[in-house]
C-alpha positions, -999 to +999 in steps of 0.1 A: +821-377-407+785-367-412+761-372-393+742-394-417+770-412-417+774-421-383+736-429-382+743-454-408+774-469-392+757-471-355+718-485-370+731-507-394+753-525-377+727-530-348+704-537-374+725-565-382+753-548-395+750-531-435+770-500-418+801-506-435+788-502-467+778-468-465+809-458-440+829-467-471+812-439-492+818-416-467+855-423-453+864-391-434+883-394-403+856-411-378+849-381-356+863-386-316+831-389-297+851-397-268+869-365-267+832-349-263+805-341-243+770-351-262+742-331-258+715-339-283+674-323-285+651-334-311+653-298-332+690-295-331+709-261-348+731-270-376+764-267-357+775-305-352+769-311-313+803-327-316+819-294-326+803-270-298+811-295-273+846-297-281+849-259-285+837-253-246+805-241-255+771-256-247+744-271-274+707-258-278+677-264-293+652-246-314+625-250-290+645-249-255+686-238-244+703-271-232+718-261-198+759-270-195+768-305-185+775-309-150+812-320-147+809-335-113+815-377-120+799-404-106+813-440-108+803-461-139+782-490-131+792-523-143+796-549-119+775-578-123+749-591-105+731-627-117+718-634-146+679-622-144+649-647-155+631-641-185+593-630-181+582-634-220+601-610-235+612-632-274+648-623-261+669-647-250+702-639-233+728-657-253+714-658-282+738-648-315+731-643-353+756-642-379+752-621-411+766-618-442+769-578-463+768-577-500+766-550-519+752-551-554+771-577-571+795-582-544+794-609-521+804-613-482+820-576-479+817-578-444+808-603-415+788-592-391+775-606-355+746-597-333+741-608-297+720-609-265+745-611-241+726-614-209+700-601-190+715-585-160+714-553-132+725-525-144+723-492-121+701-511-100+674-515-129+666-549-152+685-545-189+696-567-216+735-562-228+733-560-260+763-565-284+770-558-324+804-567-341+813-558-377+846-569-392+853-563-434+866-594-453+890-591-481+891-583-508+878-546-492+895-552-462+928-543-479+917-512-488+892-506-462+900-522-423+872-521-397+865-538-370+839-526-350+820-537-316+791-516-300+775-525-268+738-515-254+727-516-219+688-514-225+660-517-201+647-547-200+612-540-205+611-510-227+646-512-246+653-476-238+689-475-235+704-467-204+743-468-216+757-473-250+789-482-263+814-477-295+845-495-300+855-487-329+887-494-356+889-482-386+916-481-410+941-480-379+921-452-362+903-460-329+876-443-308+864-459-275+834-438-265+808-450-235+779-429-230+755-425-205+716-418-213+698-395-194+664-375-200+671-355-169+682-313-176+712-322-155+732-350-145+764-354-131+790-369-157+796-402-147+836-414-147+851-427-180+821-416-196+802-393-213+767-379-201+744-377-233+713-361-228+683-371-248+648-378-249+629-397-227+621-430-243+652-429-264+669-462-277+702-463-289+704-486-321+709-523-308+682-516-286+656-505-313+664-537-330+656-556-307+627-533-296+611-540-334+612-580-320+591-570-291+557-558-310+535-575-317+533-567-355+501-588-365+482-557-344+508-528-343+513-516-381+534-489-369+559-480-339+582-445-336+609-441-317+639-417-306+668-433-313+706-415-306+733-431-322+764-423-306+765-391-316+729-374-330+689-379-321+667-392-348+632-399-352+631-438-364+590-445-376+586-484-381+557-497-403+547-532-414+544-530-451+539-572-461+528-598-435+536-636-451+565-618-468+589-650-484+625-644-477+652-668-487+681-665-468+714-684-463+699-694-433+669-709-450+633-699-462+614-677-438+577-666-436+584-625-424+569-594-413+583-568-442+591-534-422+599-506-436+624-481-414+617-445-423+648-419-405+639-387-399+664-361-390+653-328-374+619-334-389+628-346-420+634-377-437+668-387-447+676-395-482+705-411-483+689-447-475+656-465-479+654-495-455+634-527-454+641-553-422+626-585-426+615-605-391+607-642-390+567-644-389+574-666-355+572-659-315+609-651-317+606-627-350+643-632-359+656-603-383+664-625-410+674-598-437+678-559-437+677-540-473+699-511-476+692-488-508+716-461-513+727-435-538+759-462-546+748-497-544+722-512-525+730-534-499+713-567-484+727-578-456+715-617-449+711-638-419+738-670-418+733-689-386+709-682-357+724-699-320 
């Protein structure tokens, strides 16, 4: 699988969930993250990260060599602790969308789910769990089965992820891959998982979607963000291009905030995909509708049911 590829699987489906439709253009074997160590810098080399992990060998940058990840394990994290108040973030732990994929003239491809699980401790800090599910419907699932759930353990404040999560099936192949962020140089590998090293300030993508709800958009045209997808860095710049956009919706009509999602890789911009979220123009900015144009169809992926 490319990496463009993956970055559409992982960001769309946290972006409520178009991922499918490009994972069907591409439908390599879904590369086994879990089987390696991820190492990622914002000026990777062109060997796949995946690749030099699983060969032994360690993964550098342009700018700086990325020492060897320390093997030593540490226990992963994730007993609970009570649920934490809210202090004004427009998250709210339970909350649960339900989307709908077409692609061009194709209706309800795939189903799709996004949720705030709760707000909880997480290696002693404040973050959200954050959840994305992503299941085809037939007729494509006969030819194309995938059933998909990703979970996010972001800060609470900043939405910088602190642990992400694929689960992932796909046309009878699973990968179960839990990686742990950490800006440090070194850090031991914690148990069951892997140790991903990556920018400070990166998000993974359930936590940049949910990030996008936190700014305050009538005063911030534009946001940027590293965002690491499972298995590659990316540079994710987030501008408002419409306020009072109208967007109809299955879910009904909604005044939005038109933002246009520009991905760069390694500096620059990827071409596979042009893509336009849509947020409610409310307190709770509720993506309502993510557009998905692609070399083979263009995709609109549309907001059901808020809870």
């Amino acid at each position: 699988m490319s990496n463009r590829t993956t970055f559409a699987l992982v960001f769309l489906a946290a972006l409520a969930g178009g991922a499918v439709l490009w994972q069907m253009h591409n439908q390599r074997e879904v590369a086994r993250a879990s089987a390696a160590v991820a190492v990622t810098s914002p000026t990777p080399q062109p060997a796949t990260v995946a690749e030099d992990a699983k060969n032994g060998g360690t993964f550098e940058s342009r700018e700086t060599p990325a020492p060897a990840v320390n093997a030593a394990k540490e226990p992963v994290d994730k007993k609970k602790t009570g649920v934490v108040a809210d202090t004004g973030s427009p998250l709210r732990a339970g909350e649960t969308w339900q989307y709908s994929a077409n692609v061009s003239k194709l209706n309800s491809v795939a189903n799709l789910r996004l949720k705030v699980a709760e707000k909880r401790n997480f290696l002693g800090k404040n973050a959200w769990h954050l959840q994305a599910f992503a299941h085809t419907e037939n007729p494509l699932r006969m030819v194309f089965a995938l059933d998909d759930q990703f979970d996010s353990y972001s800060d609470a404040t900043t939405l910088v992820s602190m642990q992400y999560e694929m689960h992932l099936n796909e046309k009878g192949q699973t990968v179960d891959s839990v990686q742990r962020m950490s800006p440090a140089v070194r850090e031991p590998a914690p148990e069951n998982a892997i140790a991903a090293r990556v920018l400070p300030g990166t998000r993974d993508p359930l936590g940049m979607m949910q990030y996008l709800r936190t700014v305050d958009w009538a005063k911030t045209p534009e946001v940027r963000s590293p965002v690491y997808d499972g298995h590659k860095l990316y540079d994710v710049h987030a501008r408002l291009q419409a306020r009072g956009e109208p967007v109809t919706v299955p879910a009904g009509n909604f005044n939005t905030f038109k933002i246009e999602l520009q991905v760069l890789d390694n500096g620059a911009e990827v071409k596979d995909a042009h893509f336009i979220l849509y947020l409610s123009n409310t307190e709770a900015r509720l993506p309502v509708l993510l557009e998905a144009v692609m070399p083979f169809a263009v995709a609109r992926v549309e907001l059901v049911k808020a809870e």
